[in-house]
C-alpha positions in Angstrom: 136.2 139.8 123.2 134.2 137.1 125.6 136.1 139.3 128.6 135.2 142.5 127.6 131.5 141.1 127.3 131.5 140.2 131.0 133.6 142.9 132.3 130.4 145.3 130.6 128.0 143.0 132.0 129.9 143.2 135.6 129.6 146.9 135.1 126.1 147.5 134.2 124.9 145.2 137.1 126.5 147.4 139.6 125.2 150.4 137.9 121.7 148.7 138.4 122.6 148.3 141.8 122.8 152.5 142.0 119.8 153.0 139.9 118.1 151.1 142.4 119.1 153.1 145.7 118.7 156.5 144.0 115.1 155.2 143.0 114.4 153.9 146.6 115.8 157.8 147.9 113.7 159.1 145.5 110.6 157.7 147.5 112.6 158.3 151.2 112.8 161.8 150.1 110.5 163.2 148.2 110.3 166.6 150.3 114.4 167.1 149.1 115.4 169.6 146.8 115.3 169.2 143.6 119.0 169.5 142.9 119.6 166.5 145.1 118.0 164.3 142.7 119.8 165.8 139.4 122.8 165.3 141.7 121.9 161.6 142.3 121.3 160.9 138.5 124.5 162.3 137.6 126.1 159.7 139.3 124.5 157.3 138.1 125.5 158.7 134.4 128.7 158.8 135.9 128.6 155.1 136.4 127.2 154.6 133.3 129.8 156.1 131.3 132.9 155.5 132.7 133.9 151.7 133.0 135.9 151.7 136.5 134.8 149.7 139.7 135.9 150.5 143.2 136.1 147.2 145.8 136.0 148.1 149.3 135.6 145.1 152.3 132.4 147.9 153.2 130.9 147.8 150.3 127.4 145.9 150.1 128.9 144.3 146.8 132.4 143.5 147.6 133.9 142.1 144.6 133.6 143.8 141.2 132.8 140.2 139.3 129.5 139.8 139.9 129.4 137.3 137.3 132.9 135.0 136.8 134.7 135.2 133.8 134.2 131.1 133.7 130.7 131.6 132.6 131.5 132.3 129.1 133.5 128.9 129.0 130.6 126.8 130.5 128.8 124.3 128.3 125.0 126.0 126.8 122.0 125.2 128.8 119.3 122.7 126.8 116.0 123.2 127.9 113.4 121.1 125.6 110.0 121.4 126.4 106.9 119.6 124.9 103.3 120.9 124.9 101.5 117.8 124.4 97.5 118.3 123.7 95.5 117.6 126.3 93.5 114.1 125.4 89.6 114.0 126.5 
């Protein structure tokens, strides 16, 4: 179950990754048809939907595992803080 977890995580952060460049051509192009936007968010439902990853050497991210699978098995982070009242 842990793998599936961070297989959906892996996915979602690359489909961040598109969200983010059609966002940015959004503002590039704003003279553009309008059909080249629904276009653009379709791929990104496309992404959204169906869980499949495609590694390339060219692509800007490479690998499909943005985060390892080890990360599950590492030990929980502690972080204790005190707020101490300030004294006069």
């Amino acid at each position: 179950m842990e793998a599936v977890f961070v297989q959906v995580v892996n996915l979602s952060i690359a489909a961040s990754w598109l969200v983010l460049v059609v966002m940015v051509l959004r503002v590039v192009f704003r003279r553009a048809p309008k059909w080249i936007f629904c276009l653009l968010w379709g791929l990104v439902a496309l992404r959204l939907v169906c869980p499949f990853s495609i590694e390339s050497a060219l692509s800007l991210i490479p690998s499909a595992h943005t985060l390892p699978p080890e990360i599950m098995a590492a030990r929980a982070m502690i972080c204790r803080s005190e707020m101490r009242p300030s004294t006069p």
